[in-house]
C-alpha positions as CSV (number, residue, x, y, z in Angstrom):
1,X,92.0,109.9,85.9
2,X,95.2,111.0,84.1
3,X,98.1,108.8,83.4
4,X,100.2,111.4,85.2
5,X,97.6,111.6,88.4
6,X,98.0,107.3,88.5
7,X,101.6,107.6,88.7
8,X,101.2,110.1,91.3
9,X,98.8,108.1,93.2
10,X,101.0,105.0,92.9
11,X,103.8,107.0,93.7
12,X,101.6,107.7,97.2
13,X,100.5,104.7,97.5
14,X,104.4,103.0,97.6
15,X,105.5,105.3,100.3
16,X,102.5,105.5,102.2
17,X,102.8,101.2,102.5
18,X,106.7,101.6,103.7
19,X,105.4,104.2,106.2
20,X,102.6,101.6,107.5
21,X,104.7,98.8,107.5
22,X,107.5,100.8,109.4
23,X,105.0,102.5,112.2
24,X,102.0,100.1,112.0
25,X,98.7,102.0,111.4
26,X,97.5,104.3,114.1
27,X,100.6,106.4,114.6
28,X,101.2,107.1,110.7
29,X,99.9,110.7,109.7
30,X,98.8,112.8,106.4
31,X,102.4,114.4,107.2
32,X,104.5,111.1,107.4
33,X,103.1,110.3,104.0
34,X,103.6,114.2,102.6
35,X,106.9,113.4,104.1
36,X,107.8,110.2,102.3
37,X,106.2,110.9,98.8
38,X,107.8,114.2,98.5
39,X,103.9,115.6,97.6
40,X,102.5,118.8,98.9
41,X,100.0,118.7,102.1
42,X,98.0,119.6,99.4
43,X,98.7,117.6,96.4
44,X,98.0,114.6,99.3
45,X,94.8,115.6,99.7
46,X,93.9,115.9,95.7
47,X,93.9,112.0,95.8
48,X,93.0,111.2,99.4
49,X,91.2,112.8,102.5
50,X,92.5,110.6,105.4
51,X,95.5,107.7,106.7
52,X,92.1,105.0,106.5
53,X,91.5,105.9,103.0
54,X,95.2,105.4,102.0
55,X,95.6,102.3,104.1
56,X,92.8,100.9,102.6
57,X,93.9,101.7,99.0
58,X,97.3,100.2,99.8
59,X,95.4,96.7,101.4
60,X,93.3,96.9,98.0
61,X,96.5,97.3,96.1
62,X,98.3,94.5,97.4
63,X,95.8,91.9,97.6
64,X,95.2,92.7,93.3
65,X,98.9,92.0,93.0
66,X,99.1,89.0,95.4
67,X,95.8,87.9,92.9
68,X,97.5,87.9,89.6
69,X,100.7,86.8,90.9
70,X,99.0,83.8,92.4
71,X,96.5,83.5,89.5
72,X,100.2,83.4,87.1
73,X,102.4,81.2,90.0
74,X,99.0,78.9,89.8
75,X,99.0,78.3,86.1
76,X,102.8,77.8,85.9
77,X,102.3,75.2,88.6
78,X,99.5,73.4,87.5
79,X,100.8,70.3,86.4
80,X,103.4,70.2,89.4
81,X,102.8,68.0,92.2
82,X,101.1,68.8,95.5
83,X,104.6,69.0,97.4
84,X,105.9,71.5,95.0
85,X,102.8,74.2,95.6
86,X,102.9,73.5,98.8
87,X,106.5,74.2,99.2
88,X,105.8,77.4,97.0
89,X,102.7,78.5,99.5
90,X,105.0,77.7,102.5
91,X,108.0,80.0,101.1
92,X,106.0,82.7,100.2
93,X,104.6,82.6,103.8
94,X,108.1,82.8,104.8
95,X,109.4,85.4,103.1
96,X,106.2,87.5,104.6
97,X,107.4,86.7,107.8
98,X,111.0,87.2,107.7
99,X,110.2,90.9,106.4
100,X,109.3,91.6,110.0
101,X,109.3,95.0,110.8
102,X,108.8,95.6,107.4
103,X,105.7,94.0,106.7
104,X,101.9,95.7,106.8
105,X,101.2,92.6,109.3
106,X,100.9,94.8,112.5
107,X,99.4,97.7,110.6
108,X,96.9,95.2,109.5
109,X,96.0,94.3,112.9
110,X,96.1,97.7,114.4
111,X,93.5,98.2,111.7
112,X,91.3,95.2,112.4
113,X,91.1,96.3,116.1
114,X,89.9,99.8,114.9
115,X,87.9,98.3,112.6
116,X,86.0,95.9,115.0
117,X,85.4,98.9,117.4
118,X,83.8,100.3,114.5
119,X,81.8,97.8,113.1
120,X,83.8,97.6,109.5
121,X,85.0,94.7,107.8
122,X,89.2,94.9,108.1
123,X,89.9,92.8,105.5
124,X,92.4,91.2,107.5
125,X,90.1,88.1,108.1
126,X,89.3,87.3,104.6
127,X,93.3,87.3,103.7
128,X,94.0,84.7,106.7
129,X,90.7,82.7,105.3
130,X,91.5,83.2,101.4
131,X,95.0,81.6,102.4
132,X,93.8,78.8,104.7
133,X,91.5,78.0,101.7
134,X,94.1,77.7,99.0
135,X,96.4,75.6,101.6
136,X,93.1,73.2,102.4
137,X,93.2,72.3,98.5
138,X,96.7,71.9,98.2
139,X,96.2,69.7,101.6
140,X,93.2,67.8,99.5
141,X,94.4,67.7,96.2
142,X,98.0,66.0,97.8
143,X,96.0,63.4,99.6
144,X,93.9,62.3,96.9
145,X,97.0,62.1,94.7
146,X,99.1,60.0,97.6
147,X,101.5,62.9,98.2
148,X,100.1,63.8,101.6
149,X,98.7,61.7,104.2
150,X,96.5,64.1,105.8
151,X,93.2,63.3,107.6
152,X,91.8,66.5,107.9
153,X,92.7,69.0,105.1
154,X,90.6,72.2,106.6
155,X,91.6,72.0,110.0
156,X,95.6,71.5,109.4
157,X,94.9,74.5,107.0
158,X,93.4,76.1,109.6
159,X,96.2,75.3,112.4
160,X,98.8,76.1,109.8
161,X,97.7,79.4,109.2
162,X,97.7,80.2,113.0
163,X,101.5,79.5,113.1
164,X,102.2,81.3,110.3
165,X,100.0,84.4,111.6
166,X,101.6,84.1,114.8
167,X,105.3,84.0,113.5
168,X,104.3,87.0,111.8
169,X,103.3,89.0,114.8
170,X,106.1,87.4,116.7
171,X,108.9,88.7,113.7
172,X,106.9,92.1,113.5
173,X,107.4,92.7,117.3
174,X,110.2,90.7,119.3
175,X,111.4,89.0,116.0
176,X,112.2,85.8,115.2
177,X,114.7,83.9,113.2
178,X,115.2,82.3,110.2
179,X,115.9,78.7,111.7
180,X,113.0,78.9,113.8
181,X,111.1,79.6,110.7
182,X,112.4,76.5,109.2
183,X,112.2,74.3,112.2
184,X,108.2,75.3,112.6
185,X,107.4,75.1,109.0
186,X,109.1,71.5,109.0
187,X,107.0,70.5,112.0
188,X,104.1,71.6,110.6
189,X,104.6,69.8,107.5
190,X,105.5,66.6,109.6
191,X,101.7,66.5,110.2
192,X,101.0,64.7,107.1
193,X,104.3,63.9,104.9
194,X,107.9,62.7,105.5
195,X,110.1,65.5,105.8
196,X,113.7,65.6,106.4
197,X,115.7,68.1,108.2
């Protein structure tokens, strides 16, 4: 493909993830996307036959960049303490959360039901289990250093990850605020350090 044709597909791409993330994924249309990239009906349809095939572009597209900016945030925080990638994870979480409305979370789920009706893989439950794994070996890693004091690494990941899952639904669809946020993410992290208010 054409440098000109990538920027154009980017260029799709971009929009099509603020339409998803502002109408979730079974209302959003080829003509909401025409509509945001400023591309012809026809032009769409050069790079992509259907909303599934853009949506899944778009999840393939963000997970690569949340891949190299964790692979980069990883190797800057290598020699930093357990605490400190933990309280990186945990904001980054956070900041997913508090986009709301704004975030491909509900899209993502709309998808995943489709998806399970039709006997494809979503994707949506390898992203909850990739990020339950990395907080497991931060979980790990902090008790064997004596930064955590954590019993069972995987199944506080695990019962992490619901939370922050669920305060994403909640913020996509009723909302919820920021010192909720805090208060929940401080609980959570009660479970196996000392943590002031």
């Amino acid at each position: 493909m054409s440098e000109r044709a990538d920027v154009k597909r980017q260029l799709i791409l971009d929009k099509a993830t603020e339409v998803f993330a502002a109408k979730g994924y079974r209302s959003v249309t080829m003509k909401d996307i025409v509509e945001a990239s400023g591309i012809s009906r026809g032009g769409l349809y050069i790079y992509y036959d259907s909303t599934e095939e853009i949506f899944l572009d778009v999840l393939k597209s963000i997970d690569a960049w949340e891949d190299e900016a964790n692979k980069n945030m990883v190797a800057k925080l290598k020699e930093a303490g357990s605490a400190e990638l933990l309280l990186w994870f945990l904001k980054e979480q956070k900041k997913e959360i508090l986009k709301g409305k704004n975030n491909l979370s509900i899209a993502m789920y709309e998808y995943a039901f489709a998806c399970r009706q039709d006997g494809k893989n979503s994707g949506a439950k390898h992203k909850f289990e990739t990020a339950a794994l990395v907080l497991e070996k931060i979980l790990a890693r902090g008790n064997e250093n004596g930064e955590f004091d954590c019993e069972d690494p995987k199944a506080v990941a695990s019962n992490m990850m619901y939370a922050i899952e669920g305060m994403k639904v909640m913020a996509g669809t009723v909302g919820i605020s920021e010192k909720k946020v805090d208060k929940e993410l401080v609980y959570m992290m009660r479970q196996f350090m000392e943590v002031e208010d």
